[in-house]
VEXKE-335861 format. One line per 10 residues: number of its first residue (from 0); their letters; for each residue x, y, z of C-alpha. Coordinates in nm, 4 decimals. Example, Ala and Ser with C-alpha at 12.3 -4.5 7.8 and 13.67 -1.06 7.14 Angstrom:
<recs>
0	as	1.2300/-0.4500/0.7800; 1.3670/-0.1060/0.7140 .
</recs>
This chain:
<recs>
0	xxxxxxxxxx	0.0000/0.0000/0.0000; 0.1223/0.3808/-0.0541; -0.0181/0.5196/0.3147; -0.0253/0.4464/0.6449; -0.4092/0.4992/0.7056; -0.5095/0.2700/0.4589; -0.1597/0.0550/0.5898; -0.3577/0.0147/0.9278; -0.7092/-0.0807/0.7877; -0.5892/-0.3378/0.5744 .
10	xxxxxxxxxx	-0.3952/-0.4847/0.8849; -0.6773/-0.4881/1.1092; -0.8862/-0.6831/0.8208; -0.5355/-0.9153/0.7945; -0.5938/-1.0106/1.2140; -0.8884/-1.0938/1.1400; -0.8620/-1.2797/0.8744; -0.5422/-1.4532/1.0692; -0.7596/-1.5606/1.3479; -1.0121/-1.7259/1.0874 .
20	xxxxxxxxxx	-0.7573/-1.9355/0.8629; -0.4356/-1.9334/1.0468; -0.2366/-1.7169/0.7593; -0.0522/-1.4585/0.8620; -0.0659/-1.1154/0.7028; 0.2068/-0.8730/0.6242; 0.1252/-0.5038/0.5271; 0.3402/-0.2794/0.4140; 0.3849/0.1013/0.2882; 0.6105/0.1594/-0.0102 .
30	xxxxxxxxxx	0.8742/0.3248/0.0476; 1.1470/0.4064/-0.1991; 1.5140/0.2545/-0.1372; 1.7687/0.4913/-0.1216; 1.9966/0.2159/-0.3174; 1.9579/0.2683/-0.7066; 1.8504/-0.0370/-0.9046; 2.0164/-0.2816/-1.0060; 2.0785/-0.0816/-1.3843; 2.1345/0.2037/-1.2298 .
40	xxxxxxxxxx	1.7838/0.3877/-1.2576; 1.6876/0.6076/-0.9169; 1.4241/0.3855/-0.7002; 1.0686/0.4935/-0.8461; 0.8730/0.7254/-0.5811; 0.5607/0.5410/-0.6066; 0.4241/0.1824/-0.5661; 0.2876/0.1421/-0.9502; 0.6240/0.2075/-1.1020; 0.8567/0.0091/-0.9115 .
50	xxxxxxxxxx	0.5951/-0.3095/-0.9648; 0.6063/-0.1920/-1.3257; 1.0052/-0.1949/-1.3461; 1.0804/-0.4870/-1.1064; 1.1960/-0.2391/-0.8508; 1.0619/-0.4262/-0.5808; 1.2799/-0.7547/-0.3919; 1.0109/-1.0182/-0.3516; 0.6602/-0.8340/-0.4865; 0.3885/-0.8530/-0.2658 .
60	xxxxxxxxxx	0.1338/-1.0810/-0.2807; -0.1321/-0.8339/-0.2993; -0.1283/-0.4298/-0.3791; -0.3484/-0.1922/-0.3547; -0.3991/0.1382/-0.5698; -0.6380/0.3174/-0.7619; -0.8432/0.1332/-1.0604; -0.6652/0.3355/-1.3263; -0.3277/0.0866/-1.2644; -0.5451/-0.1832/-1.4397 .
70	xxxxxxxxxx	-0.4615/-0.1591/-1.7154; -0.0779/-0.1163/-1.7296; -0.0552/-0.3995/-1.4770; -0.2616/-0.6559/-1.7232; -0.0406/-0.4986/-1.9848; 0.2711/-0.6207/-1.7790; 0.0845/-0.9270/-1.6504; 0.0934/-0.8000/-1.2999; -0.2795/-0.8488/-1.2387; -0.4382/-1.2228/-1.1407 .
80	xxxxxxxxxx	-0.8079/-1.2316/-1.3011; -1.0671/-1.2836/-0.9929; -1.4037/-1.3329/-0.9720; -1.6342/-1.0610/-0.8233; -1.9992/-1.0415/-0.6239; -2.3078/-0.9885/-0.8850; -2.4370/-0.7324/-0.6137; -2.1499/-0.5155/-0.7163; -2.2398/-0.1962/-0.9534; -2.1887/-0.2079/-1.3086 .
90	xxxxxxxxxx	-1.9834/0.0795/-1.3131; -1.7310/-0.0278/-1.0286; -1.6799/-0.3087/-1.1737; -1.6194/-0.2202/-1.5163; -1.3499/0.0380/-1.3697; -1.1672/-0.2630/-1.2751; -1.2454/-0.5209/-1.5994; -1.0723/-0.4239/-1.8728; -1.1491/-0.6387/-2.2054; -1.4773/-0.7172/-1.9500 .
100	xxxxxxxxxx	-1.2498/-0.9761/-1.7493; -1.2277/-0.8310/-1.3595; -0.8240/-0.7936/-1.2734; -0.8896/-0.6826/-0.8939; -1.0804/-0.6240/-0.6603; -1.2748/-0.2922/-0.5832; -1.2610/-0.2510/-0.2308; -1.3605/0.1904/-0.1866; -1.4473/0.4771/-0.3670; -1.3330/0.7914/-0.4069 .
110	xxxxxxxxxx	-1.5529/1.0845/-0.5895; -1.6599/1.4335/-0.6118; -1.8620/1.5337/-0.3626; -2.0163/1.9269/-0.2821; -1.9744/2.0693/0.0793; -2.2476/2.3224/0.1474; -2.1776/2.5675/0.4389; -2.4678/2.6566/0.5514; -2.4190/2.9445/0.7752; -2.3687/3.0981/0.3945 .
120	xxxxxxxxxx	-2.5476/2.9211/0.1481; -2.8850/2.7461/0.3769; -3.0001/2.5929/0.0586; -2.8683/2.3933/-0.2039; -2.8650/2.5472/-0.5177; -3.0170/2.3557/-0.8508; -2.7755/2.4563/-1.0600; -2.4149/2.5780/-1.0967; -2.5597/2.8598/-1.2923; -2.7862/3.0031/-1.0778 .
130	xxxxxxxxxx	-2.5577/3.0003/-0.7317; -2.6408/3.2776/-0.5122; -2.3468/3.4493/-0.4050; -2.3403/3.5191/-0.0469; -2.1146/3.7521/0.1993; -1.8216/3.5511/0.0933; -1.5194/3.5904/-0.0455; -1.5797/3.3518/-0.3092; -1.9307/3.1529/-0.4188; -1.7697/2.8043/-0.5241 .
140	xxxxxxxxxx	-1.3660/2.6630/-0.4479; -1.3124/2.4193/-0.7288; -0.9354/2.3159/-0.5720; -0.8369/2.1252/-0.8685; -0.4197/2.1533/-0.7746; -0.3939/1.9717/-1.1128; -0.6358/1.7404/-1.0835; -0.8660/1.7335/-1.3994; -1.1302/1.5201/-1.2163; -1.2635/1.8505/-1.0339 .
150	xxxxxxxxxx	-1.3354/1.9587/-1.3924; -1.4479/1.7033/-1.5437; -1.8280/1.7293/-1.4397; -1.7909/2.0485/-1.6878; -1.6231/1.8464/-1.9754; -1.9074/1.6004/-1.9963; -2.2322/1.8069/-1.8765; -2.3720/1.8191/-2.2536; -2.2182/1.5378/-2.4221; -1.8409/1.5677/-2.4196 .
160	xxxxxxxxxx	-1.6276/1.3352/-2.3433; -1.2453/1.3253/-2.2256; -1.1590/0.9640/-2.3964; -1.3512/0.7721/-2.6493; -1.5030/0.4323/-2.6071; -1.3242/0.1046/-2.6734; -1.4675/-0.2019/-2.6518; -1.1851/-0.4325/-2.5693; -1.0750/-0.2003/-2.2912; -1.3571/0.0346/-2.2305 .
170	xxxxxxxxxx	-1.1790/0.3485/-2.3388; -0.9440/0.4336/-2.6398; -0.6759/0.6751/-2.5145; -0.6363/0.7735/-2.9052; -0.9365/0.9432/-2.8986; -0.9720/1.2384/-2.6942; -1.2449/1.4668/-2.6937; -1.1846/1.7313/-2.5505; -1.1971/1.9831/-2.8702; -1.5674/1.8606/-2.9258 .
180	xxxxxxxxxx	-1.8361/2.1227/-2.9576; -2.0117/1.9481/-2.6514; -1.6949/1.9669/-2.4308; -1.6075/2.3444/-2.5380; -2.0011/2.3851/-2.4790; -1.9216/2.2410/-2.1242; -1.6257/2.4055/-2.0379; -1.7374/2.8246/-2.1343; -2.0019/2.7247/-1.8778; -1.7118/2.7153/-1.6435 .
190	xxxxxxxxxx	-1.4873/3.0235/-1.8203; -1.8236/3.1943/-1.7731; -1.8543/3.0991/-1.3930; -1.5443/3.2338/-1.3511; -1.5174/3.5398/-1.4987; -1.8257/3.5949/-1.3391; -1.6498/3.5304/-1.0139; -1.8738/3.2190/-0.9131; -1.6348/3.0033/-0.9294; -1.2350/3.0399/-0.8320 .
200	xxxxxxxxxx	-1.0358/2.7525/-0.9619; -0.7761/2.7363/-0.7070; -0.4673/2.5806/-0.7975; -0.3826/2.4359/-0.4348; -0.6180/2.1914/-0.2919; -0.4976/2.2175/0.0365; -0.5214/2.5694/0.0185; -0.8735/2.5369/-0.1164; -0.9763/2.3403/0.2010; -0.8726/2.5232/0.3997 .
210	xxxxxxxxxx	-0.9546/2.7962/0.2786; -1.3571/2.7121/0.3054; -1.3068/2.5659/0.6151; -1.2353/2.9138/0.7528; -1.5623/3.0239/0.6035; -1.4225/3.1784/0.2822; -1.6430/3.0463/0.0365; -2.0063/2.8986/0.0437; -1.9337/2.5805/-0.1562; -1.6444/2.3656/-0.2201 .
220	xxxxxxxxxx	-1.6032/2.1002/-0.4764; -1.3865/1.7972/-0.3755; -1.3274/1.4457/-0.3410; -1.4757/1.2269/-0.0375; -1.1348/1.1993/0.1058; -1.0782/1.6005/0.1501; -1.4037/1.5504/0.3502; -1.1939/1.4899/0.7114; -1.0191/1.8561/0.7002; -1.3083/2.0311/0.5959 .
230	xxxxxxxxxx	-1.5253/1.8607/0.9196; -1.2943/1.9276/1.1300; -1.3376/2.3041/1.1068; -1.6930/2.2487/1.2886; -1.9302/2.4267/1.1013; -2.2812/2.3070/1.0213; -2.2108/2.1192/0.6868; -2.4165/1.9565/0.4298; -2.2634/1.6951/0.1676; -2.4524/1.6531/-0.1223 .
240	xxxxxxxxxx	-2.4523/1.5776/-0.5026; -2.3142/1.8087/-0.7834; -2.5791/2.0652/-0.9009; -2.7233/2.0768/-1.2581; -2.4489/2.1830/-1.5509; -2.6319/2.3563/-1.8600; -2.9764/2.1162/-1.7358; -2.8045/1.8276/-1.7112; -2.7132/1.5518/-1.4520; -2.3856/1.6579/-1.3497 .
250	xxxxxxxxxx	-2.1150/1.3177/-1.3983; -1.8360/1.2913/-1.2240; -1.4740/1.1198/-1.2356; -1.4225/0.8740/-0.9448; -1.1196/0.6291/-0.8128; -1.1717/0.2808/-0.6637; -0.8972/0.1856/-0.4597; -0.8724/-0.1784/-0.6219; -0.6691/-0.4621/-0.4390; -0.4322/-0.6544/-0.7282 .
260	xxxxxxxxxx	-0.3550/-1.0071/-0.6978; 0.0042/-1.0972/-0.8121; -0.0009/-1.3678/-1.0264; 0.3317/-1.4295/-0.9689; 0.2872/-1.4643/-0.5733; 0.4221/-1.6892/-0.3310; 0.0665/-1.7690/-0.1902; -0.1586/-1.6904/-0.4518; -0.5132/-1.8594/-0.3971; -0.4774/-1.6803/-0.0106 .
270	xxxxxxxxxx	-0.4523/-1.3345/-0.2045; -0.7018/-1.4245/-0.3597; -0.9381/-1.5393/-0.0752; -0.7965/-1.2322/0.1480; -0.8500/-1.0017/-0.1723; -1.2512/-1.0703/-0.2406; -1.3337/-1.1960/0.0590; -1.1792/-1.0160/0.3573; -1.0952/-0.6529/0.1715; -1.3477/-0.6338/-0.0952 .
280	xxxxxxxxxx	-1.6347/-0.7835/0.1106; -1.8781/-0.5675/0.3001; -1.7302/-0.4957/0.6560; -1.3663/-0.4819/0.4407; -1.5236/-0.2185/0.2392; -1.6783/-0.0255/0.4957; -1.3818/-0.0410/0.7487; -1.1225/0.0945/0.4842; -1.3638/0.3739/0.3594; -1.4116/0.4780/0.7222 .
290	xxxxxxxxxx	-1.0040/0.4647/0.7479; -0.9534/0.6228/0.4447; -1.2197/0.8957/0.4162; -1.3635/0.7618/0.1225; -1.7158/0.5207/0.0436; -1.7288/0.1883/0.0504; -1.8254/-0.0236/-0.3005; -2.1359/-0.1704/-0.1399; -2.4174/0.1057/-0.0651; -2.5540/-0.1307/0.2015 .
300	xxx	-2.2339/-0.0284/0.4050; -2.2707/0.3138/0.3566; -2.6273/0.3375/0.5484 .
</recs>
């Protein structure tokens, strides 16, 4: 794993599952060697590039990291295919089933969420064009500190798109979209917004948060994980959906942190087993999504 928080839930799930069969369960946060490897190359700084140049002595039998590694781990054929629940949505596990075979298992998600202070702004507004601006220095934080996720609810609002569809692998990297009429459509919305001074696009997300949590904007865009720092500030809060964008459902990006089976593994068929059944499972979802500040695949746990 690449954190300590998530480091710890995973453990806790590795007792228990310990106690059940017996096998005992190692977790550990990557952490770059200061020794170069073996050709000389500097250590990689994160987890998905030292598994994708052998940087690693003895790969684990299990990692976890966001859904987007699928696909460069089935192209190295670091990925073990597993079977997931039926219960599971479509579009978690598609994230995760590239070529429509599942390669891990989704175990939490991470999206785009609105935070609503409501000291400023006591009712949600319908849409991103008509937000009233309050006694605040700014109507709407979008802290996107180069993340294009934040704006990607703009891209797609009437039809864009920021890759095309492929059916082997469920998008074609080839085909981008953002020059479309429907994503430029999308996108003045938000040059509009801000110009207007609805919307400040921050650069720095930490900035951002913190920056509403000291009451300096009514709404802030961000993902489920920023959620901690902004409740901490105590302020009467309300997290909700994305408004309307030009009439439309808004869409947004999301990341499922996905647990990968090494094929390669000393004990494979316990990954496996530990993988679907002990981290991707209900309580495993809903114990690392509490840890981790994110929501858990299965909406049962969420209630």
């Amino acid at each position: 794993v690449e954190n300590a928080a998530l480091a710890e839930a995973v453990q806790e799930r590795g007792a228990a599952y310990t106690a059940a069969t017996g096998v005992a369960v190692e977790v550990r946060v990557y952490e770059p060697s200061a020794e170069p490897l073996a050709g000389g190359e500097e250590t990689p700084t994160d987890l998905l590039s030292a598994l994708l140049l052998d940087g690693i002595d003895g790969a684990a039998d299990i990692y976890l990291g966001p859904h987007t590694w699928v696909l460069p781990l089935a192209e190295a054929g670091l990925a073990e295919p597993v079977s997931l629940a039926a219960e599971l949505e479509d579009s978690i596990v598609g994230a995760v089933s590239p070529r429509g075979f599942a390669l891990g298992v989704p175990v939490a998600v991470n999206g785009i969420v609105q935070v609503r202070n409501r000291a400023l702004m006591p009712e949600a507004p319908a849409s991103v064009e008509t937000i009233p601006c309050p006694e605040a220095d700014r109507c709407l934080l979008l802290p996107a500190d180069g993340d294009a996720d934040i704006h990607y609810p703009f891209l797609v609002a009437l039809g864009g798109y920021l890759f095309g569809p492929d059916p082997n692998v469920g998008y074609d990297t080839d085909d981008l979209g953002v020059d479309s009429d429907e994503a430029i459509a999308g996108a003045t919305i938000l040059a509009t917004l801000i110009s207007g001074g609805t919307v400040d696009a921050v650069t720095d997300e930490a900035a951002g948060i913190a920056d509403f949590a000291a009451g300096g904007a009514a709404l802030l865009w961000v993902r489920a994980s920023g959620l901690a720092a902004v409740e901490a500030s105590g302020m009467d809060l309300a997290v909700e959906s994305l408004p309307t964008i030009g009439g439309n459902p808004p869409v947004t990006a999301f990341r499922v942190l996905t647990a990968y089976v090494n094929p390669f593994g000393a004990a494979k068929s316990e990954a496996v087993e530990f993988a679907t059944e002990w981290l991707g499972d209900i309580n495993g979802s809903a114990a690392i999504a509490l840890a981790t500040g994110t929501a858990p695949v299965w909406p049962e746990a969420a209630n």
